[in-house]
N, C-alpha and C positions, 0 to 999 in steps of 0.2 A: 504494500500500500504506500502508495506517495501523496500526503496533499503539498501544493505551490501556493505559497502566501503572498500574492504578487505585487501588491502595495508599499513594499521595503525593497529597498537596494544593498545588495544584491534577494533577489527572492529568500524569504523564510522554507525552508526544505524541511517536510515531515515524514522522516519515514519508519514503516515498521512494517512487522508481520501481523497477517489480520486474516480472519474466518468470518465471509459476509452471513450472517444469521436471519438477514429477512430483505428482501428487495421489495419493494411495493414503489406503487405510481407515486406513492407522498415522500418518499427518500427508501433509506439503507439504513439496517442496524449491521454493526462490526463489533467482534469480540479482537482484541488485541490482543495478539500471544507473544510478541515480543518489539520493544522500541528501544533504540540509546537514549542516552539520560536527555543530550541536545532538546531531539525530537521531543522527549514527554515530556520537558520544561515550555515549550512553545506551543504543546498542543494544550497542556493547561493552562497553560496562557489566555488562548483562543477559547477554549473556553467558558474560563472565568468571565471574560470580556464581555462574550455574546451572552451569558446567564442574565435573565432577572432578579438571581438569587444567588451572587457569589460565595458569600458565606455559609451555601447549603453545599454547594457544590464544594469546597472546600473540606466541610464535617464528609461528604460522604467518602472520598479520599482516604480522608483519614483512616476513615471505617475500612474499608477495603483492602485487599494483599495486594495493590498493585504492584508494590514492590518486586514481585516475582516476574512479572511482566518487562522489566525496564534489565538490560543487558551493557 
C-alpha cells in the first residue's frame, strides 16, 4: 500500500503492508500488517488532522497493539 501526500514538497510517502477487508462504492477498509515508524508517524498525522475527535483517536491508539504493526 502506498498513499502520496501531494501538498508538501517533496510528496509525504506512506507506505506499508495492508489486507483490503471490505471494498464498497463509499471507500475501503485496510487492516495494516506492517508500516516503518516514518510512514505510521505521518499516517497519524493525517489522521488526527482529518478527525472531529482527535483526542479519541489518540485514547484509541493507545488502546491498541499497534505496536506490532510498525517495523
Amino acid at each position: 500500500m502506498s498513499i502520496v501526500l501531494e501538498g508538501a514538497e517533496p510528496p509525504i510517502r506512506i507506505n506499508g503492508t495492508a489486507v483490503v477487508l471490505r471494498a464498497v462504492d463509499e471507500g475501503i477498509a485496510v487492516q495494516l500488517t506492517a508500516i516503518n515508524v516514518d510512514s505510521f508517524e505521518h499516517l497519524i498525522n493525517l489522521v488526527m488532522y482529518n478527525s472531529e475527535d482527535p483526542g479519541r483517536v489518540e485514547a484509541e491508539l493507545g488502546e491498541s497493539e499497534i505496536a506490532q504493526i510498525v517495523s
